[in-house]
C-alpha positions, 0 to 999 in steps of 0.5 A: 731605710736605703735612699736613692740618689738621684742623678742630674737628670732625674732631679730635674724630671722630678722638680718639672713634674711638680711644677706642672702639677701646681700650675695645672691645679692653678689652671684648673680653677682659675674662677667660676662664672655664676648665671643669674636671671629669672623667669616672670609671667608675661604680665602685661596688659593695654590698657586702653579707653574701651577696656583693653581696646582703644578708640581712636577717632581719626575725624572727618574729611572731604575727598578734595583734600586727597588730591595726590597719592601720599596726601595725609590728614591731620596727624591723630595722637594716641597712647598705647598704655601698659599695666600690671607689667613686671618691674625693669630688670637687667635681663628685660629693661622694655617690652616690645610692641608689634602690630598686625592688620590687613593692609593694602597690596604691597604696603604693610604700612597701610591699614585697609579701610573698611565700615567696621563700625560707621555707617554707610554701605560702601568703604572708602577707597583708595586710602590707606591709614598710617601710623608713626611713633609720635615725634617721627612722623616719616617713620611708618610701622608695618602692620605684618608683625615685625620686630623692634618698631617701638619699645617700651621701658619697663617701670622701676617700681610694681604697680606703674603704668608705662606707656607709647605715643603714636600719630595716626592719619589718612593717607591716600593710596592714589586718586580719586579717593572716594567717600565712605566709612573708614574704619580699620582694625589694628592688633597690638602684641606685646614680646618679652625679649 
């Protein structure tokens, strides 16, 4: 068996082209990235004093206590409370809350009053009603469906309720506020993400 010999040169091609090789199998795999999650039913249900509704009775007050626009009644407490939601993981920790009703022109933080359930013939005018997270009472939720107004934290455990507090009230929209029902309707939706 002949050998060859190898020159200077050629020896270092060969040495070079070994090490190349080696490092580019290192680069090759240099690690892995591994994708964990899960998908969930969106399960989560209100709920609330009237089945999966709530009743939040705002009370009874005079016009004379309108006597500016801005002017609020007496600010209401209410829970929206959650059910059968899935337990907390890293990838969903909260659920979001977004809300829609009819609301005044050019204000989706007032809910339009209307005599959806009390009597009397003609609706209150010019008030509006208003909701906050409890505790920010200058913060007003928008009615037109918008993201990231309140959240809430999923439980730890199956079979735990979670819920959010909020204040509701009157707010006069201008002057004279006149008498009537003042009832108004609020959609509650719940968002995975």
């Amino acid at each position: 068996m002949e050998m060859t010999k190898l020159t200077g040169k050629a020896l270092f091609a060969v040495v070079f082209a070994c090490f190349v090789s080696f490092a580019q199998a290192d680069e090759m795999n240099a690690g892995k990235i591994h994708f964990t999650g899960s998908i969930i039913e969106p399960t989560c249900e209100i709920a609330g004093n009237d089945g999966k509704d709530n009743k939040v009775p705002l009370g009874t007050y005079p016009t004379s206590l309108f006597t500016a626009k801005d002017i609020e009644s007496t600010l209401i407490p209410f829970t929206i409370t959650l059910t059968k939601c899935p337990v907390a993981t890293t990838g969903l920790p909260a659920v979001q809350l977004t809300f829609n009703g009819t609301t005044v022109t050019n204000d989706p933080t007032l809910l339009v009053v209307s005599k959806i359930t009390s009597d009397g013939t003609t609706a209150a005018t010019n008030v509006g009603i208003a909701v906050s997270p409890s505790g920010d009472s200058s913060t007003l939720i928008k009615f037109d469906g918008s993201e990231d107004q309140a959240r809430i934290t999923l439980p730890l455990a199956a079979g735990t309720d979670v819920s959010a507090d909020f204040d509701a009230r009157y707010k006069a929209i201008a002057t004279p506020v006149t008498a009537g029902p003042a009832d108004a309707d609020l959609t509650v939706n719940i968002l995975y993400r």
